[in-house]
C-alpha positions as CSV (number, residue, x, y, z in Angstrom):
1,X,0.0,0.0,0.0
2,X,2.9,2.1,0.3
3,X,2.4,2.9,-3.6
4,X,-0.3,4.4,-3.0
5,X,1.0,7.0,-0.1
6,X,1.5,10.1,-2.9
7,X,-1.2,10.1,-4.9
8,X,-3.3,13.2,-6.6
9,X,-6.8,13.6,-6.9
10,X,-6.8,12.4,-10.4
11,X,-4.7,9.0,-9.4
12,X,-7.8,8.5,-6.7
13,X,-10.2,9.2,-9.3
14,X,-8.3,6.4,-11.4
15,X,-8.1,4.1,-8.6
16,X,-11.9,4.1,-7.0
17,X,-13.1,4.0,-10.1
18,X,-10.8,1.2,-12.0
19,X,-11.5,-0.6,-8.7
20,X,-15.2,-0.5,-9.0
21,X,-15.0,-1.0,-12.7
22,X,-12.9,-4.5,-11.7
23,X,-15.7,-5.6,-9.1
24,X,-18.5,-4.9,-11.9
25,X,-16.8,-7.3,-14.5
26,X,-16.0,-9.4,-12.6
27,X,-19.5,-9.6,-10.8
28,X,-21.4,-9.4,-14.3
29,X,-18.8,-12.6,-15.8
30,X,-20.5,-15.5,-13.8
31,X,-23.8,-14.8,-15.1
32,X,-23.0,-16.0,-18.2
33,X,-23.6,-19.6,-16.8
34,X,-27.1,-18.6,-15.8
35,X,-28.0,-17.8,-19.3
36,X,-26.6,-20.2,-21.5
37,X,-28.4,-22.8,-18.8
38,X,-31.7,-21.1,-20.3
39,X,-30.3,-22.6,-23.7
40,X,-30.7,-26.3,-22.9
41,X,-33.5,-25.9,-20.8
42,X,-35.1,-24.6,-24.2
43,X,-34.6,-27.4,-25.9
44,X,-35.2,-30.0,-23.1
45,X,-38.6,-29.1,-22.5
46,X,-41.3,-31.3,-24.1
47,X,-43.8,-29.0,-25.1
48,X,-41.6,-26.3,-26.8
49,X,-42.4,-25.5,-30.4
50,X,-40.0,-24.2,-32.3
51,X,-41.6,-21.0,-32.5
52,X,-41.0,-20.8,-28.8
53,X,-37.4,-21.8,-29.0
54,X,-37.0,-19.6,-31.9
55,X,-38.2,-16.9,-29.6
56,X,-36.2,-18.0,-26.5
57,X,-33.1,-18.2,-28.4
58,X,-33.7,-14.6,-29.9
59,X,-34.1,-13.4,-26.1
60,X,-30.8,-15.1,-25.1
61,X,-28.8,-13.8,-27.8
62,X,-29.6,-10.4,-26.4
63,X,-29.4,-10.8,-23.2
64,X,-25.9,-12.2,-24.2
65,X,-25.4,-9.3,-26.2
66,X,-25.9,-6.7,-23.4
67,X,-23.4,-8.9,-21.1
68,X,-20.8,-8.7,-23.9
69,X,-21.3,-4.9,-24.4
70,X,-21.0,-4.8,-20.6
71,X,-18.1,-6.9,-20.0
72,X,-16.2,-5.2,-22.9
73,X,-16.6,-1.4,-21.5
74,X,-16.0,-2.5,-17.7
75,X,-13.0,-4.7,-18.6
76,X,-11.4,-1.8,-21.1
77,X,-12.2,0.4,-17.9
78,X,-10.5,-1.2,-14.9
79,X,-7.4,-2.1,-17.3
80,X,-6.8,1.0,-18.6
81,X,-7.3,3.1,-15.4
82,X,-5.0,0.6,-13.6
83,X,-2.5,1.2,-16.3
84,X,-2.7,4.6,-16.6
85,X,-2.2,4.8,-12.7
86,X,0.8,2.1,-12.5
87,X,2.3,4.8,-15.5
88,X,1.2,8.0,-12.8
89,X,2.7,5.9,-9.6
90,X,6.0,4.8,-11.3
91,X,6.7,8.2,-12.7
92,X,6.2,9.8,-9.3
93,X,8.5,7.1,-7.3
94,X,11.5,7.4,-10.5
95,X,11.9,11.3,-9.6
96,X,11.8,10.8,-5.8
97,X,14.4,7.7,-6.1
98,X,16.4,10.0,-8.3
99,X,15.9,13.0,-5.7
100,X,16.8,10.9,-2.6
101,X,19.7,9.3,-4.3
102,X,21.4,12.7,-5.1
103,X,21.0,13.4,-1.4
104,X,22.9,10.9,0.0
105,X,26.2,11.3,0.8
106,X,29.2,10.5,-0.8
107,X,30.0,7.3,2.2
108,X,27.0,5.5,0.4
109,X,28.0,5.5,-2.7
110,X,31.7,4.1,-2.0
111,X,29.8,1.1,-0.1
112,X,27.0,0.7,-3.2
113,X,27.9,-0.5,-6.4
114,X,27.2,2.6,-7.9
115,X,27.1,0.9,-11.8
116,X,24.6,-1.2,-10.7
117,X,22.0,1.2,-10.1
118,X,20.8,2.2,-13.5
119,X,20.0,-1.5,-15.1
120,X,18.5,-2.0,-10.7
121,X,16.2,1.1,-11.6
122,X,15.1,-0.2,-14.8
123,X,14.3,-3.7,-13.8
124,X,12.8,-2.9,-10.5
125,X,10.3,0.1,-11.9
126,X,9.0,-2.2,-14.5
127,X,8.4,-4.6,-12.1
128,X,6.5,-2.4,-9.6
129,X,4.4,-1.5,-13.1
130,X,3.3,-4.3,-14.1
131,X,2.7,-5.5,-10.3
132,X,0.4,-2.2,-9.0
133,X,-1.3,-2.4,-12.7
134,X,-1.9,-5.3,-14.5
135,X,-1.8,-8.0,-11.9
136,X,-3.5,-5.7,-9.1
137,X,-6.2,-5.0,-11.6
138,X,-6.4,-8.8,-12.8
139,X,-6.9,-10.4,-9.3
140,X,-9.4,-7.9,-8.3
141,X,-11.5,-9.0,-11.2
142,X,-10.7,-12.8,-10.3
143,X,-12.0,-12.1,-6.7
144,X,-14.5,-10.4,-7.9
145,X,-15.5,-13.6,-10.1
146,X,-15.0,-15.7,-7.7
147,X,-17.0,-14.5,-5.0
148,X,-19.6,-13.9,-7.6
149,X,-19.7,-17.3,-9.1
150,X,-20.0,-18.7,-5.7
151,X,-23.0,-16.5,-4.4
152,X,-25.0,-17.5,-8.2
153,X,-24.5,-21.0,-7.4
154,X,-25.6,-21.1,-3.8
155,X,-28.4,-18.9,-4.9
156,X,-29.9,-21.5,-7.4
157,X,-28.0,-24.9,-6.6
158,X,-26.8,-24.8,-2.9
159,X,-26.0,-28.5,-1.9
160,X,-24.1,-29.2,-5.4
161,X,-22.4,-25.9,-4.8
162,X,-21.4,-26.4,-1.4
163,X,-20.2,-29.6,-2.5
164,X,-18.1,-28.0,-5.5
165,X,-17.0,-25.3,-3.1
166,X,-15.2,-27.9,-1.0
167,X,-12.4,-28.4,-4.1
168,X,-11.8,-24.7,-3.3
169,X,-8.9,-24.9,-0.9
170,X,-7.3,-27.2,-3.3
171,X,-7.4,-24.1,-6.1
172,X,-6.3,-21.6,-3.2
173,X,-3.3,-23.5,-2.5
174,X,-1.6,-23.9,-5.3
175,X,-2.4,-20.2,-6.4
176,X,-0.9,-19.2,-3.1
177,X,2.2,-21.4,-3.9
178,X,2.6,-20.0,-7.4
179,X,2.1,-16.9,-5.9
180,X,5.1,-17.2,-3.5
181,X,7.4,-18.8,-6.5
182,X,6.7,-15.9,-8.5
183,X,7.8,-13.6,-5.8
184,X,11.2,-15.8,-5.3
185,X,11.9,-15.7,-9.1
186,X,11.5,-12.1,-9.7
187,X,13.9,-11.3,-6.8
188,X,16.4,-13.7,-8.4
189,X,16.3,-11.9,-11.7
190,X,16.3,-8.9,-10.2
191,X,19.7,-9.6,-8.6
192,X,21.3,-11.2,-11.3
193,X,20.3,-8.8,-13.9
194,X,21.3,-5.9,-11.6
195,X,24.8,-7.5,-11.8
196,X,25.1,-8.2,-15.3
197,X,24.1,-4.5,-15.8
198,X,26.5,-3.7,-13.3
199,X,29.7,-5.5,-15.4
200,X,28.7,-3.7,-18.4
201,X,28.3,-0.2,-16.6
202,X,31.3,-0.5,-15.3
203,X,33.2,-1.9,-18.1
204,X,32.1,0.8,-20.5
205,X,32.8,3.6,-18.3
206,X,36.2,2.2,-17.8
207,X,36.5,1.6,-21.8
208,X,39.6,3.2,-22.2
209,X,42.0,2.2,-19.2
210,X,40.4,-1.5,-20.1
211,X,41.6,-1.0,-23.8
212,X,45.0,0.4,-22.4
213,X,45.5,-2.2,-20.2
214,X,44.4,-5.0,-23.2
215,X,41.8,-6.8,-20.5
216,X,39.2,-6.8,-23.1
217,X,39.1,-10.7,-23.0
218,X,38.7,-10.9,-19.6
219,X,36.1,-8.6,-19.5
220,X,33.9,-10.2,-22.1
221,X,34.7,-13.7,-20.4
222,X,33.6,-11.7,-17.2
223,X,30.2,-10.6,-18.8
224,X,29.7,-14.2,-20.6
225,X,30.0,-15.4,-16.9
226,X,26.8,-13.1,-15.4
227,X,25.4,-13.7,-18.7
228,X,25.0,-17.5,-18.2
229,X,24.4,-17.0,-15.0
230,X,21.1,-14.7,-15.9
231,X,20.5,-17.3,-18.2
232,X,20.4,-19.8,-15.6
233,X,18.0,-18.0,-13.9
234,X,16.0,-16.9,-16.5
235,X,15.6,-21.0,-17.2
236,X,15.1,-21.5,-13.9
237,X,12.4,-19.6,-13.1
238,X,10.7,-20.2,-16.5
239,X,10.9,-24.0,-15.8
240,X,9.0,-23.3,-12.7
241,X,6.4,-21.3,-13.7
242,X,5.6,-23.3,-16.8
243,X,5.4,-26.5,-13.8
244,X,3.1,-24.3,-12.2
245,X,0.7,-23.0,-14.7
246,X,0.7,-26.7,-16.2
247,X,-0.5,-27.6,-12.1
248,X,-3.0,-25.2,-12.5
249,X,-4.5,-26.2,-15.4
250,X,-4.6,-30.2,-14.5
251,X,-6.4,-28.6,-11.0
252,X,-9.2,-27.1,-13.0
253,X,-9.6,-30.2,-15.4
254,X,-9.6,-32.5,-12.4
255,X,-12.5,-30.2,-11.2
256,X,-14.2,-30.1,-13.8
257,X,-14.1,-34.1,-13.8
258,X,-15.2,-34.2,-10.2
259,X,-17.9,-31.5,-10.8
260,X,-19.3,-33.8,-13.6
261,X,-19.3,-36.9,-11.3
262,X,-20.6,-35.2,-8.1
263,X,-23.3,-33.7,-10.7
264,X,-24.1,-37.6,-12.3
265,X,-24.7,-38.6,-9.0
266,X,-27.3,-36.2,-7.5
267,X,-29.0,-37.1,-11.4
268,X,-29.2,-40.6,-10.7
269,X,-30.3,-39.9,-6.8
């Protein structure tokens, strides 16, 4: 929350708004299901004609219609607010970084590498965008869902939902556990990227005493050291989350497969 400490009126208009936006979507999303479960019942029921289907159908479409409309304007809303307000927030935390690094004194920057710092600013800023826009604005929406999609299907089914509900903890734990690799793999690159951009800095500034000296070889066999070492990292951390999201998606198959079963049963019962 500490992003959020030095914001204008216009970043709070951005943020209450993007927020509600978020909740809206993600609110009007589940209700989907309701509807399209109007589509079978149309053509399950004995005494339909197909004039009445015909008409059912028609009323569907634009009930479907007027979610889609919905879901596209709230959706374009809460993203591009939260965007524009990640863009506002990083802008305002570069100049006061910049400001409170010129006012230090000179002790901190013999004991801070001080060619690290711009390749640590660029990585780290980017990172704090994408984290207080995109994903913020993304996992309010998936809450939102959620919590949504959970109070439709207690409204109109609430002993299968209950019974679907109890997967739930399942879900929550490996998102917390993806969560918490994600975290560990963007400090790592963080790091190691800070020091490769660190080598570089420093070689290039020191481009001509390195030249003098003839240690260009073992500064590229320096840099091609941190480089596989990102590279490590970068693999690293890839192969993890690809392990994860490939978790995830067996979690919600084997939910849907248990769903189908629980539902088979209360058919037969």
């Amino acid at each position: 929350m500490k992003y959020y400490s030095f914001l204008s009126t216009f970043d709070y208009f951005l943020l209450i708004f993007g927020t509600l936006a978020a909740v809206l979507a993600g609110g009007i999303l589940p209700s989907i299901s309701l509807v399209m479960g109007h589509v079978a019942a149309a053509f399950t029921d004995g005494g339909s004609s197909p004039n009445n289907i015909i008409g059912t159908m028609s009323t569907i479409a634009v009930i479907v219609m007027m979610i889609a409309m919905l879901l596209f304007i709230f959706s374009y809303i809460f993203f591009a607010f939260y965007q524009h307000l990640a863009e506002n927030i990083c802008l305002d935390l570069r100049k006061r970084y910049i400001s409170a690094l010129m006012s230090q004194e000179v002790g901190y920057f013999e004991i801070n590498k001080v060619e690290q710092i711009p390749a640590q600013i660029s990585e780290i800023f980017e990172t704090v965008k994408s984290s207080i826009g995109e994903k913020i604005a993304n996992f309010i929406f998936a809450i939102s869902t959620c919590v949504s999609g959970m109070i439709y299907a207690l409204c109109y089914g609430p002993v299968f939902a209950a019974v679907c509900i109890a997967y739930l903890p399942i879900l929550l734990a490996i998102v917390g556990i993806f969560g918490l690799m994600v975290r560990k793999s963007s400090l790592n690159k963080l790091e190691v990227v800070k020091q490769l951009g660190g080598v570089a800095e420093e070689t290039l500034t020191a481009i001509k005493v390195v030249a003098g000296f003839t240690r260009e070889d073992r500064e590229l066999a320096k840099f091609e050291r941190y480089s596989e070492n990102t590279m490590v990292v970068g693999k690293k951390a890839s192969a993890m989350m690809a392990l994860m999201v490939g978790l995830m998606k067996f979690s919600i198959f084997f939910f849907y497969t248990y769903s189908l079963l629980v539902g088979s049963i209360f058919i037969e019962k």
